[in-house]
C-alpha positions, 0 to 999 in steps of 0.5 A: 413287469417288474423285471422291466422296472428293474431294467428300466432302473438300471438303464436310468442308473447306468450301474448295470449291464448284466443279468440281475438277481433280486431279492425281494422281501414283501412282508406278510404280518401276522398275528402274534401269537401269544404261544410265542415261547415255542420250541421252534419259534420260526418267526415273530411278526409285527404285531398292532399293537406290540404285546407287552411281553414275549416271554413270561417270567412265570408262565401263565399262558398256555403252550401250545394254544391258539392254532399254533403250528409247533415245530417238533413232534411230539410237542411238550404241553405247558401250563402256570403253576397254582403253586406259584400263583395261588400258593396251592399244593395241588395235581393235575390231569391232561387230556389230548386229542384230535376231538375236541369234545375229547370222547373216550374212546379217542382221548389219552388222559394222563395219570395225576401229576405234580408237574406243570408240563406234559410230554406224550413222547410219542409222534402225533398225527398230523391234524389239529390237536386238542388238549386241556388240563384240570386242576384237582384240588383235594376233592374239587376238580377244575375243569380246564380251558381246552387249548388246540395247535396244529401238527404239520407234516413238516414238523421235527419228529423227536420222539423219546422213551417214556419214564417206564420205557427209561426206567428198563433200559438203565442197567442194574449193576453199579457202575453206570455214570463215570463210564457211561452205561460201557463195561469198566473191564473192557474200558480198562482193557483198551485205555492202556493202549490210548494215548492220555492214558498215562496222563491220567494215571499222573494226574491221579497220582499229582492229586494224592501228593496235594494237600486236602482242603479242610476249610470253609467254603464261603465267606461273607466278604465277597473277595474271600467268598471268590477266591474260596470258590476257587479253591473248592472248585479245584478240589472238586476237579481234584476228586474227579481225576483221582476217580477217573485215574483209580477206575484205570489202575485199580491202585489201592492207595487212590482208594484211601484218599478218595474215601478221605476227599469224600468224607470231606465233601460230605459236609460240603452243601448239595445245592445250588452252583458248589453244592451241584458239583459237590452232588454230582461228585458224590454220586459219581464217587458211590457209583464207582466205589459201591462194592469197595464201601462198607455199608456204614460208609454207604448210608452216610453217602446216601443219606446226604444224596437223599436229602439234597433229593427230598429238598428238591422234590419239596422246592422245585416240580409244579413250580421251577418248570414255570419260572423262565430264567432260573440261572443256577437252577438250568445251569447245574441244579438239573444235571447235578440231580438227574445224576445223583437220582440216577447213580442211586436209582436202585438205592432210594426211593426219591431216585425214581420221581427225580429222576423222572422229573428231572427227565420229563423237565429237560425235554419239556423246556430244552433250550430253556434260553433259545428255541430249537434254530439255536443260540442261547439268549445270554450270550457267549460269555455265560454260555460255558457256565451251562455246560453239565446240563447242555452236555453232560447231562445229555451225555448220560440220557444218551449213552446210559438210558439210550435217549439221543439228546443230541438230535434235537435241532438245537445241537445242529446248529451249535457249531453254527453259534460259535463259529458266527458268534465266536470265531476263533482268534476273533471277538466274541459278540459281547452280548451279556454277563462276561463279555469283558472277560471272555473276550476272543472266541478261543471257547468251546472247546469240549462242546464242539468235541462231544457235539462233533463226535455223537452227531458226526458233525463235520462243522463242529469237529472243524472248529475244534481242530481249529482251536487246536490250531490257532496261532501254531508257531513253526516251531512247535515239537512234533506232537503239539495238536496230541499235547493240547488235545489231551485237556480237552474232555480226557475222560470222554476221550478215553472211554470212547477210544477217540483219536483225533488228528490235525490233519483230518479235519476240513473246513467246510467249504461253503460258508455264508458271510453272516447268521440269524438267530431270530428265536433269540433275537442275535445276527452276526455279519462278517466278511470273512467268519473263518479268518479272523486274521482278515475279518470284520464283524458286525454283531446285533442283538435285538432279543425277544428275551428281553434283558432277564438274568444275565442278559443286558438292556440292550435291544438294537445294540451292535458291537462292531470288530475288525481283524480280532480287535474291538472297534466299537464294542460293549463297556463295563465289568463284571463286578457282580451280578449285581451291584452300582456299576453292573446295574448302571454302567454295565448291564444298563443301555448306557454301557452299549451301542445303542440310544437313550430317551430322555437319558433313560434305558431299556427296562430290566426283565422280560419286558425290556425286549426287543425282536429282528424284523428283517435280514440279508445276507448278500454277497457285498451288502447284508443287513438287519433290522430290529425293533425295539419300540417296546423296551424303553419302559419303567422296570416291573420285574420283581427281581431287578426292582429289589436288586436296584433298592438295594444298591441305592439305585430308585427305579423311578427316578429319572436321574438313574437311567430308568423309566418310561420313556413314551417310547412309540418307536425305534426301529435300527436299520444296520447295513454292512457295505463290504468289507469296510463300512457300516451304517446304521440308520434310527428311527425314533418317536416318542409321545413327548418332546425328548433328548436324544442320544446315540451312544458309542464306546470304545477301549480307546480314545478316539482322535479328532472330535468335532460336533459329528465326527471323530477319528479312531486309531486302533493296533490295526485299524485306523476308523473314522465315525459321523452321525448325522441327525434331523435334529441337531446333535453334539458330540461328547466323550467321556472316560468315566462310568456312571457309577465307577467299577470297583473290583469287589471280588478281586476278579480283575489284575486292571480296571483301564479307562474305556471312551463314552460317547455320547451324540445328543440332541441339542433341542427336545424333539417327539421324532428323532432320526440318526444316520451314523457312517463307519469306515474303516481300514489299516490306515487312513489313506485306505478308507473311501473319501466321505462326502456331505452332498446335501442334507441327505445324500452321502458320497463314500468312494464311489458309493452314494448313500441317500438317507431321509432325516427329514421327520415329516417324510416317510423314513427311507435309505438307498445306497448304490455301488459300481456293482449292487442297488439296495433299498429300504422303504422307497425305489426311485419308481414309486415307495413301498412301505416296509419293503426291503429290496437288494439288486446283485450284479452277477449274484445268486438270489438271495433268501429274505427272513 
C-alpha cells in the first residue's frame, strides 16, 4: 500500500519511470535513560521533557542503572565520589550479581577500595545484572541502592586481565619501557640493518653538540611563559632521542650527557602538562640506565619519581575518576604515572597501587570524551594533545602487560574519524580549541601508523601513505615517501622492524559520502572524502558533551568547505584558554555558524548541549538534524563562571551574550543537495517576544549584500548565500570581534580580519523560522539559477524547494530533483510528524540513525 503511494507520487510527479528504493525513518522515542554516559552510547532519544543534562561534570548517577542494556562485556561499574560531594575520606565494597537479593553463594563482592569504579574483567552472561556499592566509613557501613543493567548477546565481549593477572606478566628485569617488554640485544642486533638506523644514531649524536637548557621553566608573563614552554619541550624530545640512540650504539659519551640532562630534569616539576612528560622522561631514562647508575644516582631518581606517586595517590583515586573533563589529567597525567609506576614497579612500594589505579582508570572510562562508536567530543584541533594516553599508554599495556587496548571499538573507527573529520589536503572540521591553527587535515600521522600496525587496519595504513603522498611533486629524489616516513614514530619503527612502501597501500575501495558520530554529537557530509582537491564538506555538530573544557558553545553549528578552503567556517583565535576574546568571540556562539536569542548563546559547561536526531546519507542528498533546545541557558558551571569574572565578563548580564534565552526549541535541519547546495532549515520558539539571528562568517569579505543575500569570492570558489525568514530579517556584516583578539602568548605571525555576519530579526517574535540556500561553484556562471516562486517555494536549477516559514503551520521542507524526492515532515498524500523520507531513482536502500 505504500509502495502504491509512492507510485502513485511519482506518476503525479512525473519525475520517476523506474524502480524506487525508499528510505524511511519512523522514529520510535524512547525513554532517556539517565545512564546516558555508556560505553556504547548507541542512541539518545527524544525525551518530554529534555533532562537538564547528558553528561555530569561530576558523576552522581550511577552507571549502568536502570535496565540499560551496556554495549561491552564485561561493562565498567561507576558511582559519585563522597570525596567529592561530602568531603569524606572513605572505602567501598561492590556487589554483582544476577539475583537481586545478592545470596551468597551467587554474588562477587569486591575487597575494600578507594576507587569510584569497578571493573569485573571478565565476560558476564547474558541476562540481567544486579549490582550496588556500600560506602564505609570508619565503622558505619552504608548499605547501597542496588542498580541493574542488561547484558545481550550482541554486546562487545572486551575482557581483560585483573591487577594480579597484570601484575605476573610484567617482566622483572630492567629494561622493560623503551623497547616495549622485547629483548634490548636482539633490538640492537636487527636495528643495524633498518633503515632509520643511522638516523637515529645522528640525531643522538646532534643532541650532545646542543647546549643544555639550565633556566626556568615558566614565566608569569604569558609571552615568556609560551616561548619557555617551547624550549623544555624541545629539551624533552632532546633527552628521548639521545636515549633511543644510546640504547642502539652503546656509546659511552651519550651516557654522560644523558646523566647530565637527568640531573637537570630532576629539578624540573612532575606534575601536570610539563611535569607529565619531565616523568615519563625519567622513568623511561631509570629503566634503560638501571644496571649503569650508581645507587646514590638511583635514590635521587626514585625519590623524585615516588614523590610525584604519593602526590598522586593523595589528590586523584575516589575522585578524578568521577570528574568528566579533566584535560591535562587525561591528556598526560594518566600515561606519565601508569609509566613511572611501571618502570619502578619492582622498586617502590607506591608503584603497584599506581599502577593499578591508573589501569583499573583507563579501562573503566576510556574514551573519557566519546563512547566506543568513536570520535572525540573536542574535536580535531586538540585531539593530538591526547596522544601518551590515547596511544602511548596503550602501546605499553599491550605490548609489556600483554592487554590489547587496541581492540576496543573505539580504535576501529579511528581512522574513520580522521579521514571523515580531516581529510587530507582538506579542511578540518573546526570543532573546538585549535581549529584556527590546526587548519587542514594533514594530522595523524603516528596514530594512523601505530593504530594501522597493531590492529592491521588496512584504513588507517592508507591515510597514512596518504599523508605521506599529499602533494608529491614529480620531481621529488628517488626515495622521497623513506625520508618522510622516517619522522614519523622512528623509535616505534625501529623496534618493531617495520618497513612501510608507497606502493602497497590501497585506498579502500567503498567509501560512504558521509558519518555519524551520534555519541559525540558531530556529522560530516562530502562528496568526494578521499580527494579533497574535488571535495565539498559539510561539517555539523550538535553534542550531548555540551561545551566543557576545550569544547565550544556551538550546538547545530555547521562549518562548511569546498576544494580544501573554508567557506563558511568557525571564527576567533586562540589567544588562551581563557581570556576576553577566547571567552566572548571565540569560544562563545557568536564566533560559528549557528543563531543567538536576544543576542544571547549557548551556556558553557555540560549543560549548553545538544544532540543528533536524525541522519541520511544518500547517494545525491544527505542530511542532519539536531536539536539544540536545551543549550541556550544561563551558565551553572563553576569553572566558566569564575573564568568569565575574572576577565571582566558578568555571566548574568544580557549585554555579555550569556543568559537564559526561554529558549523552548531549536531544532537545524541541514540538507546537502549534491555537490554544490546546502540549506538549512531553523526551527525556533521561545517563551518570550525575541530578536533573532542567523550567523555566518567567513575569512573573506563577502560582495554584493542586500537585506537577505550576499555574494562571496573565494580562490576557488565563487558562492552566493540567501536567508529567508517568517519574519522579517536584515543583513548585517561586520569585521570586528566582539572583544578584539590579542596575541597574548606571541602564538600568531597575524591576527587578519574575519566577516560576521549577522541575519536579524527586524520585530520581536516567540517563533522564528530560517530558511538559508548556499550554492556554490568555481564561477558564477557554474551555480544553478535561483528563484523566489512565492513565499515558500524556491526554484534552484531544476530543483523546487518547498519550505513552510509560516509559524502557524506545522514546520515541513521538500525538495525534488530530476532524479531524488526528499521530505521532512509532510508528503503531498497526507503529514506525518517527525518522519523523514528520501525517494532515490535507481538507488540502493539507504539506513536511516
Amino acid at each position: 500500500m505504500i509502495l502504491m503511494k509512492y507510485l502513485g507520487l511519482n506518476k503525479k510527479c512525473g519525475l520517476f519511470i523506474l524502480l524506487f528504493s525508499i528510505s524511511v525513518c519512523c522514529f520510535s522515542f524512547q525513554k532517556l535513560n539517565r545512564d546516558i554516559n555508556n560505553n556504547d552510547l548507541k542512541e539518545i532519544e527524544e525525551h518530554n521533557p529534555l533532562p537538564e543534562t547528558i553528561y555530569e561534570e561530576w558523576r552522581i548517577s550511577p552507571k549502568p542503572a536502570n535496565d540499560v542494556i551496556v554495549g561491552q562485556n564485561p561493562t565498567a561499574l561507576l558511582w559519585k565520589s563522597e570525596k567529592h560531594w561530602n568531603n569524606k575520606e572513605v572505602t567501598y565494597k561492590v556487589y554483582l550479581s544476577q539475583d537481586k537479593n545478592f545470596s551468597k553463594e551467587n554474588t562477587f563482592v569486591s575487597s575494600e577500595q578507594k576507587y569510584c569504579f569497578f571493573n569485573p574483567h571478565k565476560k558476564l552472561a547474558s541476562g540481567k545484572w544486579f549490582w550496588r556499592y556500600d560506602i564505609i566509613d570508619e565503622d558505619v557501613i552504608i548499605v547501597g541502592k542496588v542498580n541493574s543493567f542488561i547484558v545481550d548477546q550482541n554486546s562487545m565481549i572486551f575482557e581483560t586481565p585483573n591487577i594480579t593477572e597484570l601484575l605476573s606478566r610484567i617482566p622483572k628485569s630492567h629494561p622493560r619501557i623503551i623497547n616495549q617488554g622485547k629483548n634490548i640485544d636482539s633490538i640492537r642486533l636487527k636495528a643495524k640493518s633498518h633503515r632509520i638506523y643511522k638516523t637515529l644514531i645522528d640525531l643522538g649524536l646532534k643532541v650532545m653538540k646542543s647546549e643544555i637548557y639550565r633556566g626556568p621553566v615558566d614565566d608569569p608573563d604569558p609571552a615568556k611563559g609560551k616561548a619557555i614552554s617551547i624550549i623544555t619541550s624541545k629539551e624533552i624530545g632532546y633527552f628521548n632521542r639521545l636515549l633511543e640512540a644510546y640504547v642502539l650504539s652503546g656509546d659511552k659519551n651519550m651516557l654522560d650527557n644523558l646523566l647530565e640532562r637527568t640531573e637537570v630534569f630532576l629539578g624540573w616539576p612532575t606534575d601536570d602538562l610539563l611535569g607529565s612528560q619531565v616523568l615519563m622522561s625519567l622513568s623511561t631514562g631509570y629503566d634503560v640506565l638501571y644496571d649503569e647508575l650508581s645507587d646514590v644516582f638511583k635514590k635521587k631518581m626514585l625519590a623524585v619519581i615516588k614523590n610525584q606517586l604519593v602526590h598522586g595517590l593523595k589528590k586523584w583515586p575516589g575522585l578524578m575518576e568521577t570528574r568528566q573533563v579533566e584535560n591535562h589529567f587525561w591528556q598526560m597525567e594518566v600515561a606519565g604515572n601508569f609509566t613511572a609506576a611501571l618502570a619502578t614497579i619492582k622498586d617502590l612500594d607506591e608503584s603497584r597501587e599506581m599502577l593499578e589505579y591508573m589501569y583499573e582508570l583507563f579501562l573503566a572510562r576510556f574514551p573519557n570524551l566519546a563512547n566506543q562508536e568513536g570520535g572525540w567530543a573536542e574535536g580535531i584541533g586538540y585531539f593530538g594533545v591526547n596522544k601518551s594516553s590515547i596511544i602511548d599508554m596503550p602501546l605499553l599495556l599491550k605490548k609489556v602487560c600483554g592487554v590489547d587496548i587496541f581492540k576496543m571499538n573505539w580504535y576501529k573507527n579511528l581512522a574513520d574519524y580522521y579521514i571523515y573529520f580531516a581529510p587530507v589536503g582538506g579542511r578540518i572540521s573546526g570543532f573546538g580549541d585549535m581549529h584556527d591553527r590546526v587548519v587542514d587535515g594533514n594530522v595523524g600521522h603516528s596514530m594512523m601508523m601505530i593504530v594501522g600496525y597493531e590492529n592491521e587496519d588496512k584504513k588507517a595504513l592508507y591515510r597514512l601513505g596518504a599523508l605521506l603522498t599529499w602533494n608529491k611533486t614529480t620531481n621529488e629524489k628517488e626515495n622521497w615517501f623513506e625520508d618522510k616516513l622516517e619522522s614519523i614514530e622512528p623509535w616505534y619503527q625501529i623496534i618493531n622492524s617495520i618497513q612501510l612502501d608507497s606502493t602497497i597501500v590501497e585506498k579502500p575501495k567503498k567509501m560512504p559520502s558521509s558519518k555519524l558520530f551520534k555519541g559525540v554529537g558531530i556529522a560530516a557530509l562530502h562528496t568526494n572524502v578521499l580527494e579533497s582537491e574535488v571535495n565539498t564538506a559539510v561539517y555539523f555538530r550538535s553534542s550531548p558533551f555540551g561545551a566543557k573544557g576545550h569544547m565550544h558553545a556551538n550546538q547545530n553549528c555547521f562549518n562548511l568547505s569546498r576544494k580544501g578552503e573554508p567557506v563558511f567556517y568557525s571564527t576567533g583565535y586562540y589567544t588562551t584558554f581563557a581570556d576576553p576574546h577566547s571567552l566572548t568571540s571565540y569560544r562563545h556562539t557568536r564566533a560559528h555558524n549557528d543563531i543567538l536569542v536576544n543576542g544571547m548563546g549557548q551556556a558553557f559547561g555540560h549543560e549548553g548541549y545538544g544532540w543528533i536526531k536524525r541522519f541520511i546519507d544518500g547517494k545525491r542528498i544527505s542530511y542532519v538534524c539536531g536539536d539544540a533546545s536545551k543549550a541556550y541557558r544561563p551558565i551553572v558551571d563553576k569553572q566558566f563562571i569564575e573564568l568569565n569574572m575574572q576577565n571582566g565578563i558578568n555571566p548574568d548580564e544580557l549585554k555579555s551574550g550569556f543568559g537564559d534565552a526561554k529558549l523552548k526549541t531549536f531544532e537545524r535541519h541541514l540538507i546537502f543537495v549534491k555537490p554544490n547546495i546546502v540549506i538549512t532549515y531553523d526551527v525556533l520558539e521561545s517563551e518570550n517576544e525575541s530578536d533573532w539571528s542567523l550567523l555566518l562568517h567567513c575569512m573573506k569579505e563577502p560582495k554584493e549584500i542586500t537585506d537577505n543575500s550576499l555574494k562571496l569570492v573565494l580562490d576557488k570558489s565563487y558562492v552566493e548565500a540567501s536567508v529567508f525568514g517568517s519574519s522579517a530579517t536584515k543583513l548585517l556584516i561586520t569585521d570586528q570581534f566582539y572583544s578584539p583578539a590579542i596575541d597574548i602568548k606571541k602564538k600568531y605571525k597575524s591576527l587578519p580580519n574575519q566577516y560576521h555576519i549577522t541575519s536579524k530579526t527586524i520585530e520581536k517574535t516567540k517563533k522564528m523560522r530560517f530558511l538559508t540556500i548556499i550554492r556554490l561553484g568555481d564561477k558564477s556562471s557554474e551555480i544553478s539559477n535561483f528563484k523566489v516562486v512565492n513565499e515558500s517555494v524556491f526554484q534552484l536549477g531544476d530543483i523546487v524547494l518547498k519550505a513552510e516559514l509560516n509559524v502557524d503551520k506545522s514546520p515541513s521542507i521538500s525538495i525534488i530533483t530530476d532524479q531524488d524526492a526528499f521530505y521532512i515532515n509532510k508528503l503531498p498524500e497526507g503529514t506525518y510528524e517527525n518522519k523523514v523520507v528520501l525517494i532515490e531513482k535507481n538507488g540502493s536502500k539507504k539506513k536511516m540513525y
